[in-house]
Residue, then its C-alpha position, 0 to 999 in steps of 0.5 A: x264404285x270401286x273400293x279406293x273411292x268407297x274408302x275416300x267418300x267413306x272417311x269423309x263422311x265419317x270425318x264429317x260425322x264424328x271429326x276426323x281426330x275421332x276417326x282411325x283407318x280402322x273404324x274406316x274399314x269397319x265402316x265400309x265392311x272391308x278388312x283392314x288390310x284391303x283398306x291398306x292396299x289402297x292407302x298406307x295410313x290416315x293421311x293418305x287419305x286426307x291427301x285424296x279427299x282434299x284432291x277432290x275438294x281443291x278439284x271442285x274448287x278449281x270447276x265451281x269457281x271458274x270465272x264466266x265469260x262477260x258475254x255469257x254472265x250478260x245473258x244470265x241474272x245477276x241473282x242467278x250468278x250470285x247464287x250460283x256462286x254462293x251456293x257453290x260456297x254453300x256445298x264445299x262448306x258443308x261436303x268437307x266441314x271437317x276440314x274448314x272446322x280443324x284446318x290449322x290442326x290438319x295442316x299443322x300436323x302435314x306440311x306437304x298438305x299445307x303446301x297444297x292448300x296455299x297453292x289451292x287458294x292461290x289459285x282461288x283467290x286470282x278466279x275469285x278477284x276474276x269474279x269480283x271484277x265481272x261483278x263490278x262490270x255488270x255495275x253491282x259494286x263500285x270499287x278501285x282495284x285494291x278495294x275489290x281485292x279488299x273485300x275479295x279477301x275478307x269474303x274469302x276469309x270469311x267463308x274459309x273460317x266460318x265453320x272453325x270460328x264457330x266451333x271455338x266459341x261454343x264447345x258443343x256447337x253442331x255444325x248444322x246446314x243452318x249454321x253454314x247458311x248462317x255464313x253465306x248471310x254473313x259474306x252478304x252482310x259484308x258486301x251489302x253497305x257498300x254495293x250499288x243500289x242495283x247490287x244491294x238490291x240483289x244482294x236483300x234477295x239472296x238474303x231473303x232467300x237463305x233466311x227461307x232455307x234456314x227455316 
């Protein structure tokens, strides 16, 4: 791995670890067992990196949450799509959990950042309404136009501040894998009342299933 993309994954981990107000370029360096200023070769400051590690997170947004086809969604199990889906979910929360935990903190302090963040949920909220309606082709939920987008942004706010939410309401709260499945079970919890008997169907086994994962 060449040494950009060892700093880049080393800070996120270390971010992830220790939260990123705790981290400096220096415990980075020391982290990796290079010198500071081979790290500033690469990188003139903190931000600098953040910039690159929310490069990777909205790229992986883009792939893991771009609508199928109907054809191909027809020939897959709704479960097996919805799963897909959530876990995908799943691994953004907890592969960059320290930004979804200091979002407005990390936004507030870099106002190119956030300009990059909106046009990334942007982005995310058009595949995500894409999503809901192919959900609502294959007859899962029954919704009109301004109910799908409705509920598209409730669960997309839900997934955006789960981590943030839970940080707040307790100080020496561990952002544990446990803690996020907690959140998926919470999006399907949103959607279960007001699925079809097919899709609530759906919906208590992909329940059933993260409730096994927390144990």
């Amino acid at each position: 791995m060449k040494t950009k993309d060892r700093i880049i994954h080393g800070a996120l981990t270390l971010f992830n670890e220790n939260g990123e107000r705790n981290i400096t370029t220096n415990h980075i360096a020391a982290h990796l067992e290079i010198s500071p200023g081979n790290l500033y070769y690469h990188f003139r400051n903190k931000e600098e990196i953040i910039h690159s590690i929310f490069n990777n997170y909205a790229q992986e947004l883009k792939i893991r949450f771009q609508p199928i086809h109907l054809d191909e969604q027809a020939k897959t199990p709704n479960f097996q799509v919805m799963l897909n889906y959530l876990d995908s979910i799943f691994v953004l929360m907890w592969s960059y959990r320290f930004f979804y935990a200091n979002l407005p903190d990390i936004l507030g302090r870099d106002q190119t950042l956030q300009l990059k963040y909106l046009q990334a949920q942007q982005d995310l909220n058009d595949n995500l309404i894409s999503i809901m309606n192919n959900f609502r082709h294959a007859k899962l939920i029954e919704l009109d136009d301004d109910e799908l987008a409705a509920l598209t942004k409730t669960l997309h706010l839900v997934s955006s501040c789960w981590i943030n939410y839970q940080t707040v309401m307790s100080s020496d709260v561990k952002i544990t894998e446990a803690v996020i499945y907690q959140g998926m079970i919470q999006m399907l919890n949103v959607v279960r009342p007001i699925a079809t008997d097919l899709g609530r169907q759906q919906i208590l086994e992909l329940e059933k299933h993260y409730k096994e994962r927390m144990k």
